[in-house]
KOLNU-606145 format. One record per residue (C-alpha): residue in three letters; residue number from 1; z, y, x. Coordinates in Angstrom, 1 decimal, padded with zeros to 4 digits. Example, Ala and Ser with C-alpha at 12.3 -4.5 7.8 and 13.67 -1.06 7.14 Angstrom:
type|seq|z|y|x
Ala|1|007.8|-004.5|012.3
Ser|2|007.1|-001.1|013.7
END
This chain:
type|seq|z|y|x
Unk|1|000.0|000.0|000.0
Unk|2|-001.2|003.0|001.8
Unk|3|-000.4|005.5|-001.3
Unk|4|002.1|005.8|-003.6
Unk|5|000.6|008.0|-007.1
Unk|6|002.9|009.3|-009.3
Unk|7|002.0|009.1|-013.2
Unk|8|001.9|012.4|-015.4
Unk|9|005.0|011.3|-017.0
Unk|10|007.3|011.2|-014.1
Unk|11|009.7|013.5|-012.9
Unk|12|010.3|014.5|-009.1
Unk|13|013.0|015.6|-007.8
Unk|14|012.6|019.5|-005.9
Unk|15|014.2|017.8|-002.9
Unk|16|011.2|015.5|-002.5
Unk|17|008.7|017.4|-004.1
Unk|18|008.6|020.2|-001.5
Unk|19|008.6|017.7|001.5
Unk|20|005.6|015.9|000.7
Unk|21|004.7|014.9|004.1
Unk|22|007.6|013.9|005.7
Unk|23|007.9|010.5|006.3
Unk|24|009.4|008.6|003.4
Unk|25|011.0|005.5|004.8
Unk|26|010.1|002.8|001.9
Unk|27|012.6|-000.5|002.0
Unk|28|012.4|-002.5|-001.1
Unk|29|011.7|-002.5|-004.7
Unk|30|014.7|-002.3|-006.9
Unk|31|015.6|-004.6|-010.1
Unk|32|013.3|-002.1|-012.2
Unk|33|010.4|-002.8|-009.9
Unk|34|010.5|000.8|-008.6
Unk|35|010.0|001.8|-005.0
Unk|36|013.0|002.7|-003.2
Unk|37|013.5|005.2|000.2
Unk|38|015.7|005.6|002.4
Unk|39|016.5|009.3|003.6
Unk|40|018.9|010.5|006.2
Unk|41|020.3|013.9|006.0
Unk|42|022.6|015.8|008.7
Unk|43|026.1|016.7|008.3
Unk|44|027.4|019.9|010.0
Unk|45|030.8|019.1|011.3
Unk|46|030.7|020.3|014.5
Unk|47|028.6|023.7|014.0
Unk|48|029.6|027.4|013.6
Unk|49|028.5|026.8|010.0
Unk|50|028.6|030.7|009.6
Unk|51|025.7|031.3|012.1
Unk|52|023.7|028.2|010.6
Unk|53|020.9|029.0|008.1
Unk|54|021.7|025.5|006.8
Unk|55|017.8|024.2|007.4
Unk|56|017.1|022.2|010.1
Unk|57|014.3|020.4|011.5
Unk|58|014.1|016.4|011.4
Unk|59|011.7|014.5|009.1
Unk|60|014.6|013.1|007.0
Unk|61|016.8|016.2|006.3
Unk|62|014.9|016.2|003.1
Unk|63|014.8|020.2|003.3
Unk|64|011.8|022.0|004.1
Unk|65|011.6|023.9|007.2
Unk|66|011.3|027.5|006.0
Unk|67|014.2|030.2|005.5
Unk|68|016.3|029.7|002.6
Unk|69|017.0|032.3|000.3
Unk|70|020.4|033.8|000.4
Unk|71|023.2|032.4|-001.4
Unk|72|024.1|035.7|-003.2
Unk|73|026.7|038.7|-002.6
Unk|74|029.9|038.0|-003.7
Unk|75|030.2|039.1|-007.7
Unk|76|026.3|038.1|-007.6
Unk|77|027.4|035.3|-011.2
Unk|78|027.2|036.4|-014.4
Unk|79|030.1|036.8|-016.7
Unk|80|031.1|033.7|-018.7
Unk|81|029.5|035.1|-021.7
Unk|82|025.9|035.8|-020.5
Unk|83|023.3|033.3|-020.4
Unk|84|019.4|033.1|-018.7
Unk|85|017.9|035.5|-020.8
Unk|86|021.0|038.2|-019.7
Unk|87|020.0|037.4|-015.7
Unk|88|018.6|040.7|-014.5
Unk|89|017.8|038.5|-011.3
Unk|90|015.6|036.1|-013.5
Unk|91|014.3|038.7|-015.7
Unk|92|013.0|041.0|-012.9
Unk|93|009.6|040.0|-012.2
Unk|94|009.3|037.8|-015.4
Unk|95|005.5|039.5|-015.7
Unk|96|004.2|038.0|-012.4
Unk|97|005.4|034.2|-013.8
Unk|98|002.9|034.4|-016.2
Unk|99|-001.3|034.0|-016.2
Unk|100|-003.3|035.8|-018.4
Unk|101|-003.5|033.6|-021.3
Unk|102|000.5|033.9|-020.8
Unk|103|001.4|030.2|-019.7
Unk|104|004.2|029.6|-017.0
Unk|105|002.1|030.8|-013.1
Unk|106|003.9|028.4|-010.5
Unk|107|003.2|029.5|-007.4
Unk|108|003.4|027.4|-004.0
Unk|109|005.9|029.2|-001.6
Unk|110|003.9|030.4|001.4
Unk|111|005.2|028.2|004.5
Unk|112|007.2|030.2|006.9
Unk|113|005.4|031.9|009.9
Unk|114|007.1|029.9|012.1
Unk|115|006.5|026.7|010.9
Unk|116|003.7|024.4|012.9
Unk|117|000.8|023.2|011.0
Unk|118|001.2|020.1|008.8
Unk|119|000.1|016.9|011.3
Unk|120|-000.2|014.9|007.7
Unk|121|-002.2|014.8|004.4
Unk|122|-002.2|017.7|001.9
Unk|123|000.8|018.6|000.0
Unk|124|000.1|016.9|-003.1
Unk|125|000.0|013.0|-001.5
Unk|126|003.0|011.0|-000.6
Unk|127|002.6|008.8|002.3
Unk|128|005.9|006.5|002.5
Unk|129|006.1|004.4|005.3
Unk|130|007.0|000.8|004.6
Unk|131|009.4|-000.8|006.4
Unk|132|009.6|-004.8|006.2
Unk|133|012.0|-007.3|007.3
Unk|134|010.5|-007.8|010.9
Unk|135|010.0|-004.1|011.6
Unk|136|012.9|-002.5|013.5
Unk|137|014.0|000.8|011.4
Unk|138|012.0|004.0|012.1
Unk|139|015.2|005.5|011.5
Unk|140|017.4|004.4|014.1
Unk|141|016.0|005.9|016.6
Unk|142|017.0|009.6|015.7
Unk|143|020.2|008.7|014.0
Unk|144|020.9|007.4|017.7
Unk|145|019.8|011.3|018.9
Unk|146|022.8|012.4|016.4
Unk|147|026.8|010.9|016.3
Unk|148|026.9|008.3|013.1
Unk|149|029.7|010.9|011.9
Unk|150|026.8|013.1|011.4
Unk|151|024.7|011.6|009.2
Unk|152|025.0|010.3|005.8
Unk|153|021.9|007.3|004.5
Unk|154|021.0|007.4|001.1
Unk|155|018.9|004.9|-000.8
Unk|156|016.9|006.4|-003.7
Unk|157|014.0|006.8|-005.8
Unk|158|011.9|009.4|-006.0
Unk|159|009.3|009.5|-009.1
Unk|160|011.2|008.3|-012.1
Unk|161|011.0|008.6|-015.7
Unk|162|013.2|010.8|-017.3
Unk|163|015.8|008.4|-017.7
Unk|164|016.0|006.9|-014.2
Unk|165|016.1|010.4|-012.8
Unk|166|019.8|009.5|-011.5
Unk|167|018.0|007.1|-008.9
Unk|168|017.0|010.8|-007.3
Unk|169|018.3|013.2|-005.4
Unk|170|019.2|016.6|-006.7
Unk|171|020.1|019.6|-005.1
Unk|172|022.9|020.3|-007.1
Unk|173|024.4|017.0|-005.9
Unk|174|023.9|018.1|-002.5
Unk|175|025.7|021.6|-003.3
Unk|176|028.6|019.7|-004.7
Unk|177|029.1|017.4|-001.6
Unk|178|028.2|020.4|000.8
Unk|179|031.7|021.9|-001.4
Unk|180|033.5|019.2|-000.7
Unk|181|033.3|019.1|002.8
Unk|182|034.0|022.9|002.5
Unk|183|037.4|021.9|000.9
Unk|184|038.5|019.4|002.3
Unk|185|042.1|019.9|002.0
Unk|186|041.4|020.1|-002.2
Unk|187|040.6|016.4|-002.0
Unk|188|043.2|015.4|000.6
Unk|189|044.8|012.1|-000.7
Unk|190|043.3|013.3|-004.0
Unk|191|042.6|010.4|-006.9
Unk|192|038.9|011.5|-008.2
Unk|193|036.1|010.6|-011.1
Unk|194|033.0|011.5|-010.5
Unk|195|030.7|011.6|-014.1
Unk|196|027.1|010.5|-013.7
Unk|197|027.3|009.7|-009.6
Unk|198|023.3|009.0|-009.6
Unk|199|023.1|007.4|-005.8
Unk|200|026.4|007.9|-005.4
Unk|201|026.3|011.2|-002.6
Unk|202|029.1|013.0|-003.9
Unk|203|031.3|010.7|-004.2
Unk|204|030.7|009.4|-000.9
Unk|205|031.1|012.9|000.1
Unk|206|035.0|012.9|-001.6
Unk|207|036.0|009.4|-000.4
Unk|208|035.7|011.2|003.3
Unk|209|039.8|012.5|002.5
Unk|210|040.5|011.4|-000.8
Unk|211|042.6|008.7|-001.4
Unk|212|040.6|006.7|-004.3
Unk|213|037.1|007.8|-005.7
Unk|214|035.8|006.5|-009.2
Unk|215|031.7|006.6|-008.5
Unk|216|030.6|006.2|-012.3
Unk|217|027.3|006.0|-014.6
Unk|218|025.8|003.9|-016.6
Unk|219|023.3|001.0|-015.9
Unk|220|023.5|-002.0|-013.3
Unk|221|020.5|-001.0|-011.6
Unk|222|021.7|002.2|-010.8
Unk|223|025.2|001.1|-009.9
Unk|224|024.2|-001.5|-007.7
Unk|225|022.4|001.6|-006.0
Unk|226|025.6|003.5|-005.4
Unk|227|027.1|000.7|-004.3
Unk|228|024.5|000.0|-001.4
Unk|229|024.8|003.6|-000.4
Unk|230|028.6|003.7|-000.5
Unk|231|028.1|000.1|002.1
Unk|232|025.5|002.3|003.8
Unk|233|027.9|005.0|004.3
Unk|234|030.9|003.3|006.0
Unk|235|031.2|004.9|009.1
Unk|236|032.1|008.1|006.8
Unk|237|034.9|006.6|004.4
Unk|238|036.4|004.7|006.8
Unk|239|037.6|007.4|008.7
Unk|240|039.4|008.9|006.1
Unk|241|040.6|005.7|004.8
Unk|242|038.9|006.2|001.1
Unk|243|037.9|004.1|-001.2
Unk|244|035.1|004.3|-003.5
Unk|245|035.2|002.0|-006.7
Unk|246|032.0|001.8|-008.4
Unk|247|032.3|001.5|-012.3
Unk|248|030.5|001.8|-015.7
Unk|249|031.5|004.5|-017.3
Unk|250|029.3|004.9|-020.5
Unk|251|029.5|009.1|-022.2
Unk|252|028.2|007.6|-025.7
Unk|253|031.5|005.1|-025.5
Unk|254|034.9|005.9|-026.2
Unk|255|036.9|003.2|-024.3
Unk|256|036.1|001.7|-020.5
Unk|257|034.4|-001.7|-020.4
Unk|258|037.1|-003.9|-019.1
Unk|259|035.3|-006.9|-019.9
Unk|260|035.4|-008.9|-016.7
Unk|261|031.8|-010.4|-017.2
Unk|262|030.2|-007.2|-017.6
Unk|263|029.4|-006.1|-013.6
Unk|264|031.2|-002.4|-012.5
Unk|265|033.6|-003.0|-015.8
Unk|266|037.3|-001.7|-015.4
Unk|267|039.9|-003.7|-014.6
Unk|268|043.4|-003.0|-016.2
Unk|269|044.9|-001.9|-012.7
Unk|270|041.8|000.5|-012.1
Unk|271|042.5|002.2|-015.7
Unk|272|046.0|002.6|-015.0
Unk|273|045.3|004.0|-011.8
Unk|274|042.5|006.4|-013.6
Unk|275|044.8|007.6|-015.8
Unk|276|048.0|008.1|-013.6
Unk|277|046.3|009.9|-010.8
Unk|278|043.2|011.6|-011.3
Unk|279|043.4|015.2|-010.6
Unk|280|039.4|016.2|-009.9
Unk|281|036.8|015.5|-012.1
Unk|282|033.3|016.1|-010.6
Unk|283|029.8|016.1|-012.2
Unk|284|026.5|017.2|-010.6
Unk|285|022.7|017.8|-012.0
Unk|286|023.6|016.4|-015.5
Unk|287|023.2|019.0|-017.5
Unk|288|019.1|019.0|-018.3
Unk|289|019.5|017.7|-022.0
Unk|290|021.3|019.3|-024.2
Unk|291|022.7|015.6|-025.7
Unk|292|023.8|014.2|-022.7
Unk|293|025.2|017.6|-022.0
Unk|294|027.1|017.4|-025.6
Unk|295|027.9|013.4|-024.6
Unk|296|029.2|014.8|-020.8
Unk|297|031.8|017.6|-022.5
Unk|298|033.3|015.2|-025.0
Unk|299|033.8|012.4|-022.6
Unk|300|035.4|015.3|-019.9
Unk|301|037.6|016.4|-022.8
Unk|302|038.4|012.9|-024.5
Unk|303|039.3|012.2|-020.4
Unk|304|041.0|014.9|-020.1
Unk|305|043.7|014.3|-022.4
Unk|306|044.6|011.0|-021.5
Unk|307|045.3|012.1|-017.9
Unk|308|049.1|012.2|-016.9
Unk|309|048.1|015.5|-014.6
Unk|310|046.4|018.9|-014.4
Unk|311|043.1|018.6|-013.3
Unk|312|040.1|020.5|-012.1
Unk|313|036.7|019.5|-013.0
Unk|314|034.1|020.9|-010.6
Unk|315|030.5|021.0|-012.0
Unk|316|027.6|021.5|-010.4
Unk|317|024.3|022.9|-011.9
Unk|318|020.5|024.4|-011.1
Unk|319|019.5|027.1|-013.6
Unk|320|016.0|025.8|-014.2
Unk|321|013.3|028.1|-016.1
Unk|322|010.6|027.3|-018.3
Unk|323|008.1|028.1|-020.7
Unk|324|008.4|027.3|-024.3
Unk|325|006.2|027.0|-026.7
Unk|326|008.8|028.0|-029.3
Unk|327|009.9|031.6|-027.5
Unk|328|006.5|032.2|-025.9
Unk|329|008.9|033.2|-023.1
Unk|330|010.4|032.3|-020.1
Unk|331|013.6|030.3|-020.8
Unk|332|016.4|028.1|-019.3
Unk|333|017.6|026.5|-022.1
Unk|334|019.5|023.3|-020.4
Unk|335|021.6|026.0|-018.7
Unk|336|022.5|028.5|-021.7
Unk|337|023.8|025.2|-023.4
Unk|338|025.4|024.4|-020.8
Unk|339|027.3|027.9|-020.5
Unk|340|027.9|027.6|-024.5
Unk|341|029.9|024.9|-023.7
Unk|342|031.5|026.6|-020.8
Unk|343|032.8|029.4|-023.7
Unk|344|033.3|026.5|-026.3
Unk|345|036.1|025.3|-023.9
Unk|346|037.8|028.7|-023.2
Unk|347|038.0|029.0|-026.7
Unk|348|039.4|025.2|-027.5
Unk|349|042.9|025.5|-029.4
Unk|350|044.4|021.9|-029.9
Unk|351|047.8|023.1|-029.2
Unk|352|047.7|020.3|-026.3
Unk|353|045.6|021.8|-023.6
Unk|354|044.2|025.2|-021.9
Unk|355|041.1|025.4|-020.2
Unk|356|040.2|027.9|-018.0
Unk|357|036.9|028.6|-016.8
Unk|358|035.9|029.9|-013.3
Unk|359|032.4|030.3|-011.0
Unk|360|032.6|029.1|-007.8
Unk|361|030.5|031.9|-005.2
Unk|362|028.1|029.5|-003.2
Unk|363|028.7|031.7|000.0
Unk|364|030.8|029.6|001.8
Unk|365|029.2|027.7|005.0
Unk|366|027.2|025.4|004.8
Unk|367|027.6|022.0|006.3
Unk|368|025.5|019.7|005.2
Unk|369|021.4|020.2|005.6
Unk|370|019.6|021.7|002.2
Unk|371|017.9|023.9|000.7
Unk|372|020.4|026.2|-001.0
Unk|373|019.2|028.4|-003.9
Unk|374|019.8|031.2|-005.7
Unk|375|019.5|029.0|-008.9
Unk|376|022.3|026.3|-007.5
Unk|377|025.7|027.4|-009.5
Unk|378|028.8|025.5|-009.3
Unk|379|031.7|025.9|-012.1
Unk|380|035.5|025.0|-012.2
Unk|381|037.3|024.2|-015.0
Unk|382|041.3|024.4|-014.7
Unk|383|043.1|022.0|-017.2
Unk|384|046.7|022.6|-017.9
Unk|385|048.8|021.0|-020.5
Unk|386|050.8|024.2|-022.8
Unk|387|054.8|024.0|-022.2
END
C-alpha cells in the first residue's frame, strides 16, 4: 500500500491534517480494520520553556514547523456570558472568510519563510510508512537522539468517522496534558477521572504524579488503544509511581459496568476508590455535539455528587467556526453550547452543591511540542458542597 485516501465522509484531525508529509509510521490494523500510526512527540522538561516558541522540528512532533500564534494577553477570554458570535477577535475580519457567493473561504496558511521546501508529495497525499514485523522501527533511532523521559509514543488513527474520532489526536488534548505538566504539584498524589480519554494522552500525562488515574470512554476497540499507549508509555508513569486504570465508563449510562465479563468493567474496589478519592475530573476535545456535550455535563454532575470530596474539573476545548446554512453566517455552535452549559452550572441550585466557573489563561510555558492556538481554551470548574 503506497497511499492511504481518505473518503469524503471522514474526519481529520488538525494535528495530522496540517503535517501531511511527515512520515506517518503505520504499525497494524486495529479490531475495526482501520490503520493505526504511531507518532512521537517531545516533552520539554528540561528547557527554559519561557524562551521556547513550543514548535520544534522532528518528523514526529506532529506540529508543523511554522511560528505559532500567540497564546493571548492575559484578560484576552471572554466573560462567562459571551459566546462566538460576541468574539471581537473572531468577528474582525469575518468579511475575508467568505467568497463571493458567501460560502466559508478556507485558506491554506502560507508556510513560514524559514521553512525548507517540502522533500515529499503535495500537501493533500498522506504517505505512511509501514512498518512490519521484521523491519526495525524507524523511530528508534531519533528517540535514541532524545532521553526516553522526553518523549511520549502514541498509537492512533487518523481518518475516522465521526464516531471513532476519539482514535485521533486533538489539540485540545494536547493543551490539557501540556497543563498538566504545568501543574504538577495540582496532581501530586492526586486520585483523577479522565471523561472521554480517546488514546489515552492526558491521562498518561496525569499518572506522571498522581497517585491513581481512571483513563475512561466507551468502546473496547478504543480502550484496548489507551491501554497499549498507557504500556507504550511506561518509562513516564513509572517514575512517578502512577497508575493508570483503564475502564468503561459509558455518559448515556447511569451506573459503572461492574460486570466482570464485560472487558475495562469496574470492579467493586475500583468504584469505592472512585468515589472516596477523586478530586480532578478532566475532559478534552469532547464537546463538538451538542448531545454528547448534554450526555458529558449530566454524567460530570450525576459524578459529582457521589464524590466524598471537592473537586475540580478541568475542561479542555477548541472554539471551531463554521458556516451554516441555517445563519448564513459564520458560527461556532459546539462551543456556544458548550458555554450555555458553563452558565447552566453557575446558575444550578440543588441546595447540595456550588459550582464555580473559571477560564484558565493559556499563557503559561509550554512543555510539550504543539501547535498552540488562539482557538485552544481550557475551563475550571470548582465543586464545593454548601455547609
Amino acid at each position: 500500500m503506497d497511499e492511504v485516501t481518505f473518503k469524503s465522509d471522514t474526519v481529520l484531525s488538525d494535528v495530522h491534517l496540517y503535517t501531511p508529509n511527515h512520515r506517518h509510521l503505520m504499525v497494524r490494523l486495529n479490531g475495526m480494520g482501520q490503520p493505526v500510526f504511531l507518532s512521537q512527540f517531545k516533552l520539554l522538561w528540561n528547557r527554559d520553556s519561557q524562551t521556547d516558541s513550543g514548535v520544534e522540528g522532528g518528523r514526529h512532533a506532529m506540529g508543523p514547523a511554522e511560528e505559532m500564534p500567540p497564546s493571548g494577553p492575559a484578560g484576552a477570554r471572554p466573560p462567562l456570558g459571551s459566546g462566538c458570535r460576541s468574539d471581537a477577535t473572531i468577528q474582525e475580519g469575518l468579511g475575508a472568510r467568505l467568497d463571493e457567493d458567501g460560502d466559508l473561504d478556507v485558506e491554506r496558511r502560507p508556510r513560514a519563510a524559514s521553512d525548507p521546501e517540502p522533500a515529499g508529495p503535495p500537501r493533500d497525499k498522506v504517505h505512511p510508512t509501514i512498518l512490519t514485523q521484521e523491519e526495525d522501527d524507524p523511530l528508534a533511532d531519533e528517540a535514541q537522539e532524545s532521553s526516553p523521559q522526553d518523549i511520549i509514543r502514541i498509537e492512533h488513527t487518523m481518518a475516522t468517522p465521526l464516531e471513532d474520532v476519539g482514535k485521533q489526536v486533538w489539540r485540545g488534548a494536547l493543551l490539557l496534558a501540556d497543563y498538566i505538566l504545568f501543574q504538577r504539584d495540582l496532581f501530586q498524589g492526586r486520585t483523577v477521572l479522565e471523561l472521554g480519554a480517546g488514546t489515552g494522552l492526558a491521562s498518561i500525562m496525569a499518572a506522571t504524579v498522581a497517585r491513581t488515574v481512571y483513563c475512561t470512554d466507551v468502546g473496547a476497540d478504543l480502550l484496548a488503544m489507551c491501554q497499549r499507549n498507557i504500556a507504550l508509555n511506561g518509562h513516564l508513569t513509572a517514575a512517578g509511581g502512577g497508575v493508570v486504570k483503564v475502564k468503561e465508563l459509558d455518559w448515556l449510562k447511569d451506573d459503572l459496568c461492574t460486570d466482570p465479563e464485560v472487558p475495562f468493567s469496574w470492579s467493586q474496589e475500583d468504584v469505592s476508590d472512585l468515589y472516596s478519592h477523586t478530586t480532578i475530573l478532566l475532559a478534552a476535545e469532547v464537546f463538538y455535539d451538542d448531545d454528547l456535550t448534554d450526555a458529558l455535563f449530566k454524567t460530570l454532575s450525576r459524578l459529582v455528587h457521589r464524590l466524598e470530596n471537592a473537586c475540580t474539573a478541568i475542561l479542555s476545548v477548541e472554539k471551531r467556526l463554521n458556516f451554516t446554512l441555517r445563519h448564513l453566517d459564520v458560527t461556532c455552535e459546539a462551543y456556544d453550547h458548550f458555554r450555555s452549559w458553563l452558565q447552566r452550572l453557575e446558575r444550578l441550585a440543588d441546595g447540595q452543591l456550588r459550582f464555580a466557573v473559571e477560564p484558565v489563561e493559556a499563557s503559561f510555558p509550554q512543555l510539550l511540542v504543539y501547535e498552540r492556538i488562539q482557538q485552544l481554551e481550557l475551563w475550571k470548574i470548582f465543586v464545593e458542597p454548601i455547609m
